[in-house]
C-alpha positions as semicolon CSV with decimal commas, in nm:
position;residue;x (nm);y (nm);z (nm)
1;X;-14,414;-25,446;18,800
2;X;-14,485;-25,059;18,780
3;X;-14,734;-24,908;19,004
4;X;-14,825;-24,555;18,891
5;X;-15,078;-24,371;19,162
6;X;-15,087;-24,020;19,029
7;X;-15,178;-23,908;18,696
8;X;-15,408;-23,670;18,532
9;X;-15,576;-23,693;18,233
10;X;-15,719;-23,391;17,997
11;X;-16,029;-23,385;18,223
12;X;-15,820;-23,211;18,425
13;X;-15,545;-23,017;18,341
14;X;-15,330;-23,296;18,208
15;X;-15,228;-23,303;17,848
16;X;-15,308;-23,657;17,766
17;X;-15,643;-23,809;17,690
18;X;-15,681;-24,146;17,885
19;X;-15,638;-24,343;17,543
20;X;-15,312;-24,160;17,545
21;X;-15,212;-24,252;17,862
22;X;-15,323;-24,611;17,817
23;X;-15,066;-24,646;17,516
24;X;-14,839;-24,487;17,727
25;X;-14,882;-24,735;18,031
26;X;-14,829;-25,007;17,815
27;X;-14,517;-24,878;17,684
28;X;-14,338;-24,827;18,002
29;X;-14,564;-25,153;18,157
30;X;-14,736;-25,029;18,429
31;X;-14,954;-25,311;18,566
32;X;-15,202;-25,051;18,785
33;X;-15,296;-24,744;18,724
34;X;-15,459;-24,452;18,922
35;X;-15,620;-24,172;18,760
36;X;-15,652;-23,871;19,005
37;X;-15,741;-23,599;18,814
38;X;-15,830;-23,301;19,001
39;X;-16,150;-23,249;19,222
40;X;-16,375;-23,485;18,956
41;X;-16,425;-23,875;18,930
42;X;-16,600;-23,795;18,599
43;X;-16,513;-24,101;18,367
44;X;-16,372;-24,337;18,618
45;X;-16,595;-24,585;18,526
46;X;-16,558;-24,600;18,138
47;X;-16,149;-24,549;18,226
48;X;-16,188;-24,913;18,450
49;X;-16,385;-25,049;18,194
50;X;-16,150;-25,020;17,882
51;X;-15,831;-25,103;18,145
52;X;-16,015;-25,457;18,208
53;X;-16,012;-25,466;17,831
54;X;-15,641;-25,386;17,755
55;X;-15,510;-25,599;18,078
56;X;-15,412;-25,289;18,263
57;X;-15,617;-25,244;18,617
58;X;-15,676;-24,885;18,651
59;X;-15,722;-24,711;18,980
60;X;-16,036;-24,492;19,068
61;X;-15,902;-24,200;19,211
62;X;-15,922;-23,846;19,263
63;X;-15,670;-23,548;19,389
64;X;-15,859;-23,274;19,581
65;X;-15,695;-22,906;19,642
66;X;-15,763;-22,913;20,011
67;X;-15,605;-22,561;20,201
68;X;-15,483;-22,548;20,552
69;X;-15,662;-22,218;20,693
70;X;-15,470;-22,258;21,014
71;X;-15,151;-22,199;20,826
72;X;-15,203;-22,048;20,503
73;X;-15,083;-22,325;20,285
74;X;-15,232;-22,568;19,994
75;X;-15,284;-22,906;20,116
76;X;-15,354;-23,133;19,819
77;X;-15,519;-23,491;19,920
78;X;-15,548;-23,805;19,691
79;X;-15,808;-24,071;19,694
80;X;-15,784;-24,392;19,575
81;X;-16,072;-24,693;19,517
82;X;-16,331;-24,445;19,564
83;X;-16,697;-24,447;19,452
84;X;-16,663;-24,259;19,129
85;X;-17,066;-24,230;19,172
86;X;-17,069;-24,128;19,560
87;X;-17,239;-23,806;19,608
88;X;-16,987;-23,673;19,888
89;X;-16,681;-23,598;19,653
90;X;-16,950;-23,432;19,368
91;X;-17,075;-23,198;19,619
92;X;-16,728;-23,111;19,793
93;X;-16,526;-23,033;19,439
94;X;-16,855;-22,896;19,227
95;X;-16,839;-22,577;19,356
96;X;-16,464;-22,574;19,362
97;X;-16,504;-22,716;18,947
98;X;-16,660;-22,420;18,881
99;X;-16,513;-22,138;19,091
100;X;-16,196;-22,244;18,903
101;X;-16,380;-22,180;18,553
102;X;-16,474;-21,848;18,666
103;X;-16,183;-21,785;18,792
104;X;-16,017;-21,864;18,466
105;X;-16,216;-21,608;18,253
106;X;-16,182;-21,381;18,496
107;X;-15,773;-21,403;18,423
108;X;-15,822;-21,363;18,062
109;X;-16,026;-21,078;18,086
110;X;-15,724;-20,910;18,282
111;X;-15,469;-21,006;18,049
112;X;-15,688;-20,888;17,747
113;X;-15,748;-20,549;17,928
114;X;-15,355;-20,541;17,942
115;X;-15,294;-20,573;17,592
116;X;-15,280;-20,945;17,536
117;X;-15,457;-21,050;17,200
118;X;-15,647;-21,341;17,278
119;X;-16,026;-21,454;17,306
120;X;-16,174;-21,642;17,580
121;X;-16,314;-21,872;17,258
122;X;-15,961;-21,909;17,159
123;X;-15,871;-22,042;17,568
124;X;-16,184;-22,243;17,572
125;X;-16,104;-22,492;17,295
126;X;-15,791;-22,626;17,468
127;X;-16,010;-22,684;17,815
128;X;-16,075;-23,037;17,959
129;X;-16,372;-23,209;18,031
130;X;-16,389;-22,975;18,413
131;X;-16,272;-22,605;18,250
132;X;-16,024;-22,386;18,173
133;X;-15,676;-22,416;18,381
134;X;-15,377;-22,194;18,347
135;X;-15,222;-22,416;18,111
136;X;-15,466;-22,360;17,856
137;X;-15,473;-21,992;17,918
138;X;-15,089;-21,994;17,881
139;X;-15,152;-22,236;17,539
140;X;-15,380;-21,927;17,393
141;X;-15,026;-21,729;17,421
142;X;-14,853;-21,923;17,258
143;X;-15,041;-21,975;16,996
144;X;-15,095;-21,547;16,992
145;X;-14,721;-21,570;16,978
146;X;-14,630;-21,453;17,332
147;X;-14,392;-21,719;17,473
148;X;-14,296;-22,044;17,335
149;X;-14,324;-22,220;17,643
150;X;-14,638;-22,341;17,889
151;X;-14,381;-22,266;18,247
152;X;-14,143;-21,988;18,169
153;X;-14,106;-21,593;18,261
154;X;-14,428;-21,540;18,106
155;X;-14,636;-21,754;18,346
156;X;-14,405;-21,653;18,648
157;X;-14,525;-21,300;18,566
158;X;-14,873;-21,338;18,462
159;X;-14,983;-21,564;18,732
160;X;-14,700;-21,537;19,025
161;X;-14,883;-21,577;19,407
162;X;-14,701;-21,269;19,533
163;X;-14,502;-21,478;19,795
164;X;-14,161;-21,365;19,972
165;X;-14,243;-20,988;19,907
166;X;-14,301;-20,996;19,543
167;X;-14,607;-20,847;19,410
168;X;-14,848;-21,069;19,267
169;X;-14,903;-21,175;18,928
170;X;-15,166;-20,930;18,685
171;X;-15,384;-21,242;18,661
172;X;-15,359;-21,408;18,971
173;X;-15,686;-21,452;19,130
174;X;-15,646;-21,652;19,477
175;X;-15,926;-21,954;19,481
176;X;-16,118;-22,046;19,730
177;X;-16,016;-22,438;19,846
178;X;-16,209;-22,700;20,008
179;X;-16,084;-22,764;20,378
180;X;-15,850;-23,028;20,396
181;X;-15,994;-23,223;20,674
182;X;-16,350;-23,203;20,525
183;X;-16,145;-23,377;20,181
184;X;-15,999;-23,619;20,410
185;X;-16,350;-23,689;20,521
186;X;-16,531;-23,703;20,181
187;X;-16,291;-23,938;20,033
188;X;-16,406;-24,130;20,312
189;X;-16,727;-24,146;20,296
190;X;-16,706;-24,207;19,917
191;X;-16,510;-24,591;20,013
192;X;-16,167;-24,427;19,901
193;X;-15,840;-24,428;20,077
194;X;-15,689;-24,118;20,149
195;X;-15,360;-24,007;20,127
196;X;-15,131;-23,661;20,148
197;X;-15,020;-23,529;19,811
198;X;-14,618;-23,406;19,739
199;X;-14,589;-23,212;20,133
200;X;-14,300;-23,142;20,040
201;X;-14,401;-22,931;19,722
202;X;-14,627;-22,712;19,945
203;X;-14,456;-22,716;20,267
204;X;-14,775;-22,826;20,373
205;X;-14,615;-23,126;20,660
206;X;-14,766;-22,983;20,970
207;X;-15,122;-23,011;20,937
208;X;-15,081;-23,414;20,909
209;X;-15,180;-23,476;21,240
210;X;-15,489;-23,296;21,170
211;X;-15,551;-23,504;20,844
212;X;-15,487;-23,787;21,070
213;X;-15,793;-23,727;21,296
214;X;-15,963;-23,675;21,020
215;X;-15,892;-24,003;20,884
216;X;-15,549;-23,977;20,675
217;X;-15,441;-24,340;20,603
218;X;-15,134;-24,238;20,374
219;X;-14,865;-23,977;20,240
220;X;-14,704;-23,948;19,947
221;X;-14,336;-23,993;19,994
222;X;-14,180;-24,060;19,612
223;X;-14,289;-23,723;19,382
224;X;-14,114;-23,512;19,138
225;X;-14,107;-23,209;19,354
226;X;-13,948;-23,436;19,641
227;X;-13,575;-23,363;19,759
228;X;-13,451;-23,622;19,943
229;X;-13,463;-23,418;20,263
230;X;-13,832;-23,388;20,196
231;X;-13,892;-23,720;20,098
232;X;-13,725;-23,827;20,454
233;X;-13,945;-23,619;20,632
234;X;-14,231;-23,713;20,474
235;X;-14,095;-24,070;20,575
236;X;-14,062;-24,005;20,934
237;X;-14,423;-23,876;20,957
238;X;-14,559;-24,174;20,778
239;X;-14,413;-24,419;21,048
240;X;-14,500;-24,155;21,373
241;X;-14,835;-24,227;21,253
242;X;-14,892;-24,586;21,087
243;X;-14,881;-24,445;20,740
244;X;-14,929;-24,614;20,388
245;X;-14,594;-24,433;20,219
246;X;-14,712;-24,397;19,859
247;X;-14,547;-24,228;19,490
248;X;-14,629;-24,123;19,170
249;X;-14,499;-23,916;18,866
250;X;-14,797;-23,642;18,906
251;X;-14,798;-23,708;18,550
252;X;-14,955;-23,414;18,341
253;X;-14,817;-23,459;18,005
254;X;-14,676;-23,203;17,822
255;X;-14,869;-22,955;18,083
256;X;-14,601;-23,047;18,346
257;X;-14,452;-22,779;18,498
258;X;-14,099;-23,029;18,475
259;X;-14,058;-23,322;18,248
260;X;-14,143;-23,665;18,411
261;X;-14,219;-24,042;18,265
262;X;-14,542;-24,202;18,338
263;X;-14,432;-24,476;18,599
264;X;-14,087;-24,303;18,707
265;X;-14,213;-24,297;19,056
266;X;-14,344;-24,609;19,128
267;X;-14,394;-24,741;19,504
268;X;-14,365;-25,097;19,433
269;X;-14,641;-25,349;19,458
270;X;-14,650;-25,398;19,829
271;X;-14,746;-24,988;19,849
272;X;-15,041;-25,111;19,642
273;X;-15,109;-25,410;19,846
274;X;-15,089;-25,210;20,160
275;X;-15,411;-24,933;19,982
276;X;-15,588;-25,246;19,915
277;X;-15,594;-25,392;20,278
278;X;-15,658;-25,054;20,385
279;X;-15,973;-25,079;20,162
280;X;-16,105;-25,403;20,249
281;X;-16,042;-25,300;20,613
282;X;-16,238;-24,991;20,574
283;X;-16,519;-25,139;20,417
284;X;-16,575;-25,386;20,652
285;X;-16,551;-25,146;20,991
């Protein structure tokens, strides 16, 4: 049985609408399914609906981009079983929603004041159900006939953070995250089980006994971006403190910045078992 607990949908900034990935799912039979698109539960509750309906049990999640202001690093928290119509979450990621749109028109505006020929209309009808991302800035340029790829040299120099000494990208606007504690905590308080996303991706391993007071019940061990040295580490945090070790394929579609299969990271059914305890446990306290 495949267990697939991170995936976005093109709510987000994932290719794939959730019919899509449902067809998918069945094709590479994944049993459960989380969708954890990024800082919304919008249509977690039609998504569970139409899994009961196809046999697949699907997942309410969510991923929020958290930030570590201590240390000056991304910290990216997932949430799974959560109250898709809790307040908490819809107040912590609205504002975030639509700093991210702005944002986003604000880094067209540079690139057309550069030279680029493209409209924000022309962005705007490749956006998800929460805005514009990157990839659909980068999917106006190709269709303008800039690059032929979403993640090449184009978006390296269009959108690059300026780290290690290198001078930031013409469009790269820096966002303004959500703590991660206060994520830790809202995920919380909307029933859901919360749990570190890819630490090894962002280098973001020392603030987990932080999330831990907070209320961190999990971390994600198994992830594309995971070397084996990373995924060890991750490991050896997880049992310091008592935590769920969880996986997924971060699945975007073809808005991945690598190619991965839905279900190639699966944690195994007792992973699952183990976020389902933790549930019941919480609810009860």
């Amino acid at each position: 049985m495949k267990v697939e607990l991170h995936c976005h949908t093109n709510i987000s900034d994932g290719s794939c609408s959730f019919e899509e990935v449902l067809e998918l799912a069945a094709k590479e039979r994944i049993s459960h399914l989380a969708i954890t698109n990024h800082d919304t539960t919008y249509g977690l509750q039609e998504m569970v609906e139409k899994g009961k309906e196809t046999g697949l049990e699907i997942i309410p999640g969510i991923e929020v981009s958290g930030y570590d202001f201590a240390r000056g690093r991304r910290v990216h928290l997932l949430g799974y079983y959560v109250d898709y119509g809790h307040k908490a979450l819809f107040e912590l990621c609205q504002p975030l929603i639509e700093k991210r749109h702005a944002a986003s028109e604000e880094m067209v505006k540079r690139l057309i004041h550069a030279g680029y020929e493209i409209t924000w209309n022309q962005v705007c009808k490749y956006k998800g159900g929460t805005g514009v991302y990157k990839q659909h800035i980068m999917l106006a340029l190709m269709e303008a006939g800039y690059t032929d790829s979403i993640f090449g040299d184009l978006y390296k120099r269009l959108f690059s953070r300026g780290q290690n000494g290198e001078e930031p990208g013409i469009a790269f606007i820096p966002m303004e995250y959500v703590d991660a504690c206060l994520a830790v905590k809202a995920i919380r308080e909307a029933g859901g089980v919360p749990v570190l996303a890819h630490p090894g991706q962002y280098d973001s391993f020392e603030i987990i006994p932080d999330l831990v007071a907070a209320g961190l019940e999990g971390v994600e061990v198994l992830h594309p971006h995971h070397s084996r040295a990373a995924e060890e580490i991750a490991i050896q945090y997880a049992q310091k403190y008592n935590l769920i070790m969880t996986g997924g394929s971060d699945f975007h579609g073809d808005y991945g910045d690598k190619p991965v299969e839905l279900g190639s990271k699966s944690p195994g059914v007792e992973c699952l078992n183990a976020l389902k305890s933790k549930k019941h446990s919480m609810a009860i306290q």
